[in-house]
C-alpha positions in Angstrom: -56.7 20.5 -37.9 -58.4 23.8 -38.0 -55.9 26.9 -38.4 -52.5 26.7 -39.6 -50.5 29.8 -38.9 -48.0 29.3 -35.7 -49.5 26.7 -33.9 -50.7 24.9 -36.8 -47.2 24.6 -37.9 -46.0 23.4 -34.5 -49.0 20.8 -34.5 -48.8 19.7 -38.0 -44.8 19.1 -37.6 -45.6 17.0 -34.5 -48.2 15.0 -36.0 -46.1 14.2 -39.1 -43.3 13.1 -37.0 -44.7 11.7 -34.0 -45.2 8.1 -35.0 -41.5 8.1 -36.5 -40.4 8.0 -32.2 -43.2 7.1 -30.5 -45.3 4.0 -30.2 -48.9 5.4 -31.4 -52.1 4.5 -32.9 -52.0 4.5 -36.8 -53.7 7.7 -38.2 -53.7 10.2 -41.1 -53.5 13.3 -41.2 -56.9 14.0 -43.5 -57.7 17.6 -43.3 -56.4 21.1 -42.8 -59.2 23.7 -42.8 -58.6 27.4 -42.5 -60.5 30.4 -44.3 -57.9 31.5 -47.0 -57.8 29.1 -50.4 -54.9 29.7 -51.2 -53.2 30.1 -48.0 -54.3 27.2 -46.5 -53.6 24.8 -49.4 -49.9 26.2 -49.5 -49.9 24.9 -45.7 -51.6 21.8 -46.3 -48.6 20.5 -49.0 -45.9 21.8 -46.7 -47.3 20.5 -43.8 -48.3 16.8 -45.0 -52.3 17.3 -45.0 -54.7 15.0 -47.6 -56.6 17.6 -48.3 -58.3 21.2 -47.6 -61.3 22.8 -46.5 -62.5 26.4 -45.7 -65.7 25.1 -43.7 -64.9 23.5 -40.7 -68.9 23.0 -39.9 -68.2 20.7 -42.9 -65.3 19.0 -41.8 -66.3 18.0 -38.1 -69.3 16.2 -39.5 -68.1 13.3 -41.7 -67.6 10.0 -40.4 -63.7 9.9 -41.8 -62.7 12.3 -38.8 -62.2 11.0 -35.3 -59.6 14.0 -33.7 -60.3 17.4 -34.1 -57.0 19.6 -33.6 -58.1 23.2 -32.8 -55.2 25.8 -33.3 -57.1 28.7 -34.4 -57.3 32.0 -32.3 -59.2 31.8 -28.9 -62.3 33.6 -30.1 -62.9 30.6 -32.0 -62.5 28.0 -29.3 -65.6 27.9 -27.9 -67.8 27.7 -30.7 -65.5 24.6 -32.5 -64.8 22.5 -29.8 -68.2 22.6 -28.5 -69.1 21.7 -31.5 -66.5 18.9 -32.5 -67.4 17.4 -29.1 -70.7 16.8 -29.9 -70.1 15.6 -33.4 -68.4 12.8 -31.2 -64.8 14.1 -32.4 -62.1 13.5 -29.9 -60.1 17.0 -29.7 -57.2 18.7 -29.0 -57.3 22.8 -28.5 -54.7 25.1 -27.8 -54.2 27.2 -24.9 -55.9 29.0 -23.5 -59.2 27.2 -23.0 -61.3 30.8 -24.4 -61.3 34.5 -24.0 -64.2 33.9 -21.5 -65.0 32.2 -18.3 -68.2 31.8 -19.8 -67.0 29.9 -22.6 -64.5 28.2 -20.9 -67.8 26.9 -18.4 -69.2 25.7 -21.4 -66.7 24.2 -23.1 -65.8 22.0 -19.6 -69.6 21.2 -19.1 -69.1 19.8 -22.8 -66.3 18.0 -22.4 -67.7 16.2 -19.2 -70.6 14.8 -21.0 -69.0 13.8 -24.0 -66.1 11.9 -22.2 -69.2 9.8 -20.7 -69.7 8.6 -23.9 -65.8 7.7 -24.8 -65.2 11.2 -26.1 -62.0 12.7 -24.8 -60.5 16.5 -24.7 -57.0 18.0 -23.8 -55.9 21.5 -23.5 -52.3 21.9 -25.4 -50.5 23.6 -22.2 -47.3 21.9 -24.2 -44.7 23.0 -21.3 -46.1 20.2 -19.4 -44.2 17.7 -21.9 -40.4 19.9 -21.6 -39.2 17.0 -19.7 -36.9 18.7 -17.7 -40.0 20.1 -16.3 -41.6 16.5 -16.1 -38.8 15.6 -14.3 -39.3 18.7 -12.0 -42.8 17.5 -11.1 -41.2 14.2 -10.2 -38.5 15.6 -7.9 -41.4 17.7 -5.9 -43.8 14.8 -5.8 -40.9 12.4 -4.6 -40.4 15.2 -1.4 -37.0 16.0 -2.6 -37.5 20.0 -2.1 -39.5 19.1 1.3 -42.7 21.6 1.6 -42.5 24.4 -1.3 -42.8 27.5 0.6 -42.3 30.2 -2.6 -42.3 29.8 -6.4 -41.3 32.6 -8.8 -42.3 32.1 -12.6 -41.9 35.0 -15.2 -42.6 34.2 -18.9 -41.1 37.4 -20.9 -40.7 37.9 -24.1 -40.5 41.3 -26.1 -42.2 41.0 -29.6 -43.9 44.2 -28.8 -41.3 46.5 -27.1 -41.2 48.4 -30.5 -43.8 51.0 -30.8 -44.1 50.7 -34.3 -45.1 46.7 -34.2 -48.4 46.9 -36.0 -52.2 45.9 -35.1 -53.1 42.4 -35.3 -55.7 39.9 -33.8 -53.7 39.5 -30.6 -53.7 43.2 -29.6 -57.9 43.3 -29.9 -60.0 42.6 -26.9 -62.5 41.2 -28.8 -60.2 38.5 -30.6 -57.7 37.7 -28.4 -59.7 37.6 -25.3 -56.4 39.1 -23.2 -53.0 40.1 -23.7 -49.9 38.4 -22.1 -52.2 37.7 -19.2 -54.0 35.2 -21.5 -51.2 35.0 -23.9 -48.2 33.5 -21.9 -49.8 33.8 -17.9 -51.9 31.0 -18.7 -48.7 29.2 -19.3 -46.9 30.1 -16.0 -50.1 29.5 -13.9 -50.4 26.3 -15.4 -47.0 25.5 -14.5 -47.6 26.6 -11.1 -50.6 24.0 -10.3 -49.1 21.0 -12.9 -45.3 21.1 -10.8 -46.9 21.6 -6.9 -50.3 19.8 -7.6 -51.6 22.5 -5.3 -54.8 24.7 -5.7 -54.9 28.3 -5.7 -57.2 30.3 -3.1 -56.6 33.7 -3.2 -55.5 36.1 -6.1 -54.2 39.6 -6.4 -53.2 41.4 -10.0 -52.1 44.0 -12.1 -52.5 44.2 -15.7 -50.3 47.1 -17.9 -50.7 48.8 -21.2 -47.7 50.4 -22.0 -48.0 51.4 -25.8 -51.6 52.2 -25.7 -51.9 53.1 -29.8 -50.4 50.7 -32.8 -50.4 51.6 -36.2 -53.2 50.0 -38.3 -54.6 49.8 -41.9 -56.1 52.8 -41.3 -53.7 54.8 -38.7 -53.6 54.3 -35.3 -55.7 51.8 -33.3 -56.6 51.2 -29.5 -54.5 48.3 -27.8 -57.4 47.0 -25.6 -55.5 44.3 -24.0 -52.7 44.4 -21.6 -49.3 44.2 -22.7 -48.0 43.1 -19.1 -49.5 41.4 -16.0 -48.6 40.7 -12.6 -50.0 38.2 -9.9 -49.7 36.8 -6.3 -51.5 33.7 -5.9 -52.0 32.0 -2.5 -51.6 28.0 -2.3 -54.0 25.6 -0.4 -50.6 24.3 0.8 -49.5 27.8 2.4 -47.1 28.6 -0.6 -46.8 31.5 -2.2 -46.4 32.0 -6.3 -45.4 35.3 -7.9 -46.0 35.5 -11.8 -45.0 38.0 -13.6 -45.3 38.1 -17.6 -44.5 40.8 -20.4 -44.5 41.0 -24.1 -42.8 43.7 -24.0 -39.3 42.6 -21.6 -37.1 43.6 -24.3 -33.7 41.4 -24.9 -36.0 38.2 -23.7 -37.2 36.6 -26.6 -39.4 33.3 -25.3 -38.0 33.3 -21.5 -40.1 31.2 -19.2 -38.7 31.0 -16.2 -39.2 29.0 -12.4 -38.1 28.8 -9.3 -39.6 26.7 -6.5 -38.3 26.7 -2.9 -38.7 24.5 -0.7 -37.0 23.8 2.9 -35.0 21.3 1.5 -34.1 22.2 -1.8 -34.9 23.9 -4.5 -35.2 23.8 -8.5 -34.7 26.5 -11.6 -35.5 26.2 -15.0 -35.6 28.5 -18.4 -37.3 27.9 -21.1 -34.1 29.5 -23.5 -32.0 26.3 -21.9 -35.3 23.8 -21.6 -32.9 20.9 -21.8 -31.6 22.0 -18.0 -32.7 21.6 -15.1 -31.1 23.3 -11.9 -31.5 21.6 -8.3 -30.3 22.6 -4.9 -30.0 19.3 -2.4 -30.2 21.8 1.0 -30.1 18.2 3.2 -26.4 17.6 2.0 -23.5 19.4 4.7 -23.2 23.1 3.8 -20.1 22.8 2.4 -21.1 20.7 -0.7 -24.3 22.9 -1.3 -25.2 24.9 -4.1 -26.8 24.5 -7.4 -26.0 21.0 -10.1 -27.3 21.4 -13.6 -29.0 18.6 -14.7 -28.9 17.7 -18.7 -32.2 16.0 -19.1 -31.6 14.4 -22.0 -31.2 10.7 -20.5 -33.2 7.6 -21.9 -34.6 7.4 -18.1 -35.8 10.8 -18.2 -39.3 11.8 -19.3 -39.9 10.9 -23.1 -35.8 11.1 -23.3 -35.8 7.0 -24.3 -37.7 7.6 -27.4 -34.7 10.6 -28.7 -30.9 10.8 -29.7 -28.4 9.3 -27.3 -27.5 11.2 -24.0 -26.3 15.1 -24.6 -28.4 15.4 -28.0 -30.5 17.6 -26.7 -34.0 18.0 -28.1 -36.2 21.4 -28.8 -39.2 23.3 -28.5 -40.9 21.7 -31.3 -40.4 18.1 -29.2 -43.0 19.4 -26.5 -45.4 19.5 -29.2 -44.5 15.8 -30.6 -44.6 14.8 -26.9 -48.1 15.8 -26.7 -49.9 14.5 -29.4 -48.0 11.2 -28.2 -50.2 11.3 -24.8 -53.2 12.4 -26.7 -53.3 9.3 -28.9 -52.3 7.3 -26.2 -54.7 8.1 -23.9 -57.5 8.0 -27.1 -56.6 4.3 -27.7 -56.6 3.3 -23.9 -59.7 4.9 -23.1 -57.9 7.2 -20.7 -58.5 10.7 -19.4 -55.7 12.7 -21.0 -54.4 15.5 -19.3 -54.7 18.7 -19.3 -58.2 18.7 -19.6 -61.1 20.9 -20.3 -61.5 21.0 -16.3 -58.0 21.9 -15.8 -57.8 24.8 -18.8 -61.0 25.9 -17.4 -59.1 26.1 -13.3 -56.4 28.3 -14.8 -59.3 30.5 -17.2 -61.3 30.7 -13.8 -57.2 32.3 -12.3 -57.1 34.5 -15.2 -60.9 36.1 -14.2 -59.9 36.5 -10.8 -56.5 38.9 -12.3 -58.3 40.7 -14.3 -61.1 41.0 -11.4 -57.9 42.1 -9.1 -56.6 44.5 -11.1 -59.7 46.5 -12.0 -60.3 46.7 -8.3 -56.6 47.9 -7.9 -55.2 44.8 -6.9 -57.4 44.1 -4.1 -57.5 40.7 -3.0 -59.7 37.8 -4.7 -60.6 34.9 -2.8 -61.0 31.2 -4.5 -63.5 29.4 -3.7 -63.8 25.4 -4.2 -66.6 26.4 -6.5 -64.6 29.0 -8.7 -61.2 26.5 -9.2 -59.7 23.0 -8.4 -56.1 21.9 -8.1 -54.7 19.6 -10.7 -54.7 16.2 -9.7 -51.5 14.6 -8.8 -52.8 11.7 -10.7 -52.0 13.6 -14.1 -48.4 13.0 -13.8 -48.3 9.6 -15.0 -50.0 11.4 -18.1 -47.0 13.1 -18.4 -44.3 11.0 -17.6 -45.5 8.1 -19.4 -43.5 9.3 -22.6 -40.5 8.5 -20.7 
């Protein structure tokens, strides 16, 4: 695994525990790699790693490593993965795909000839593997909401609504490729093709900088990414999907949440209750309508058989566990796992087409079969074979 701050913890506690509830390949967990000594071999003994490097060149070359686990910050991505793929490594990056559409081109074009030799790639979108919102996918796919007509998805959070939150990586253009567009947008856009299986043809934007100036080392620095974004996106299906994310929403700590309408019913979900599901049945007589809360913690619910008997409910970490489940399944099968490099780079190409929106003052950008592809409804069972 290579970088071991916040989403190397969250990877290395699902690959230490994963095998203790799921049925997976035997592995170990050989190497953590990350540039500080010290830092990184303080992770490494929390974190159950063998051993540690500070050269990941090094690392992706010997013939002891099979799975390359990405989690370092996206203006690494491209140059790893590309890398690790044609070393013959099988890996695993976190979202999103780059800080690029050029990269993110690259990286898929890599990933499509390495998977033709047995080589296989996934994008970490982890909300796919909440199972509430596994089970959501299901409901849609089985008709229950009838055609989606409207989906509303806002992922807020407000670690920056103080002024005074210093500079880091994420703030620079040049490091973090984006703000919250890139940040947490790539999230809810992702959410918005895995649950409808739809395609996205047309996109308008805005992006926001509220606190333009953070303090530094050195006094203060330029913000040069957005601290806000807004979208419309238009659906091959004739739906309509309004995202809206902030990091600066302040009282809402790590609040994804969705609606989807349909004409006959309709679901809601938050990421604060991600063990809850709410559906509308609009088919039932009007006078037993309204909204049941669903507690998707049930051994027939997606990964729920695998957990703590029915109303123990599980956490953010599990989405994590859930995934590297699917990703070694789907290594030892042979299988496609999904999301793949194709799919991070659909939602990278919906991120462009934002920012291309917004610098034209939200004017509309069409989507072209050329520029992004839906999800295929086929990557459910990807998902909901954890169940």
């Amino acid at each position: 695994m290579i970088g071991y701050a916040f989403m190397g913890k969250a990877h290395s506690n699902a690959w230490r525990n994963v095998a203790s509830y799921f049925d997976v390949p035997a592995f170990e967990q050989r190497a953590l790699v990350g540039r500080n000594p010290d830092g990184v071999a303080e992770a490494a003994a929390k974190y159950g790693w063998a051993e540690i490097s500070t050269d990941w060149r090094s690392v992706i070359g010997r013939d002891d490593i099979q799975i390359v686990d990405i989690c370092a910050p996206g203006f690494m991505h491209a140059e790893i993965a590309i890398a690790a793929l044609a070393a013959g490594k099988h890996v695993l990056l976190e979202k999103p795909l780059a800080n690029t559409l050029a990269e993110a081109e690259a990286m898929a074009a890599a990933a499509r000839t390495a998977r033709a030799r047995g080589v296989q790639s996934m994008v970490g979108f982890n909300y796919r593997r909440v199972p509430a919102l596994a089970l959501a996918r299901e409901l849609i796919a089985e008709g229950r909401l009838g055609a989606v007509r409207q989906v509303r998805a806002a992922y807020l959070q407000d670690w920056l609504a103080d002024d005074t939150t210093p500079m880091s990586w994420r703030l620079r253009r040049e490091t973090a490729g984006s703000g919250a567009l890139g940040d947490i947008a790539s999230h809810a856009i992702d959410q918005v093709l895995f649950l409808l299986g739809d395609q996205v043809t047309e996109v308008s934007g805005r992006l926001h900088t509220f606190t333009p100036h953070r303090p530094g080392a050195h006094g203060l620095e330029e913000v040069t990414v957005d601290d806000a974004a807004w979208a419309t996106l238009a659906l091959a299906s004739g739906a309509i999907a309004s995202v809206e994310v902030s990091r600066m929403a302040t009282g809402q700590k790590n609040s994804l949440k969705l609606e989807i309408y349909g004409d006959k019913g309709s679901l809601r979900f938050d990421l604060e209750n991600l063990n809850e599901l709410h559906f509308l049945d609009a088919t039932v007589p009007a006078r037993e309508q309204g909204f049941r809360r669903i507690l998707v913690n049930e051994p027939v619910h997606p990964y729920g058989a695998a957990w703590w008997p029915q109303g123990h409910v599980i956490g953010w970490e599990h989405t994590f566990t859930h995934e590297i489940r699917d990703f070694l399944v789907a290594i030892d099968t042979g299988e496609q796992p999904a999301p793949s490099f194709e799919d991070g780079l659909t939602v990278q190409r919906i991120l462009a087409a934002v920012e291309e929106s917004a610098a034209a003052r939200s004017a509309i950008v069409p989507l072209d079969d050329s520029r992004v592809t839906a999800v295929p409804a086929a990557n459910a069972a990807a998902v909901t074979e954890g169940a």
